[in-house]
N, C-alpha and C positions, 0 to 999 in steps of 0.2 A: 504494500500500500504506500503510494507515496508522502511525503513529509507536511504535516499541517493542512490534511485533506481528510474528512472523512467521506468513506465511501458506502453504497448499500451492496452487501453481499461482495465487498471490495470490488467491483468495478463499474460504479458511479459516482466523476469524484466532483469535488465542489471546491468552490472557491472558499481558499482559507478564511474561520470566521463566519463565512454564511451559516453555516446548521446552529453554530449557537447563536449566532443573532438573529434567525428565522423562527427558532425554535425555541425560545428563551422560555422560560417557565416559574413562575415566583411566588411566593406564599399567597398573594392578591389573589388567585386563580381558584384558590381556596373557597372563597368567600364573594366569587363570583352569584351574578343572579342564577338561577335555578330556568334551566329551560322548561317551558310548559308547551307540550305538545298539542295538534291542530285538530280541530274536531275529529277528523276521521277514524285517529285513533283510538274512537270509542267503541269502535270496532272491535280492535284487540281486545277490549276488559279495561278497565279503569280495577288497579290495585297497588298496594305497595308489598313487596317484597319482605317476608318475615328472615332476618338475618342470624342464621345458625350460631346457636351459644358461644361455642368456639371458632367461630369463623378473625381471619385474621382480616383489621380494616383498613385500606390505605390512608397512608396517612395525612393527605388531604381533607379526610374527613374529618380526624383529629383538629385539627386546624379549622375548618368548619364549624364545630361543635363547640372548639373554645370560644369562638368569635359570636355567637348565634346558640347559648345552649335549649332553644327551642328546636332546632333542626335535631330531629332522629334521635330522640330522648328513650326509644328501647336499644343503643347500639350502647355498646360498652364504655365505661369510664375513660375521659382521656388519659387519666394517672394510670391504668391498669396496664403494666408493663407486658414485651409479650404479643401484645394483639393489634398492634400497628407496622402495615405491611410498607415498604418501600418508602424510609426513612429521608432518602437523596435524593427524591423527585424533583427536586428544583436545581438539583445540579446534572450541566449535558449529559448527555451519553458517551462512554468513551471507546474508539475502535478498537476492537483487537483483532489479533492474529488469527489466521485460517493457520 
């Protein structure tokens, strides 16, 4: 792969700098508005998903729930160690090696 490029599946490469400036990701994202879907999809069912005891929750949500703790008051304690998945989601992606 060449040097200050990342690539997809290493061979698509980008101008150094673009993928983390395109791509950039920050706690804000967090606590973004909540998309509400278009009538149609009352088609599908209108529900909210019950989230398994032990299910691990990204931690965006974490973040979510501190800022807003009316959002999703049956998901787990933000204190509760453990059960918050992908801690360095606001930091790029890094390429590696095939």
């Amino acid at each position: 792969m060449r040097t200050g490029a990342l690539g997809t599946a290493g061979r698509t490469f980008l101008r150094p700098g673009a993928y983390a400036e395109t791509c950039a990701v920050t706690d804000e994202f967090a606590a973004a508005a909540i998309h509400h879907n278009g009538p149609l999809w009352i088609l599908a069912g209108r529900r909210s998903r019950r989230v398994p005891e032990h299910a691990l929750v990204h931690a965006s949500v974490r973040l979510r729930r501190e800022r807003d703790p009316a959002y999703r008051p049956d998901l787990p304690d933000a204190t509760e160690p453990g059960r918050w998945a992908d801690p360095d989601w606001t930091k790029p992606a890094q390429p590696h090696d095939r």
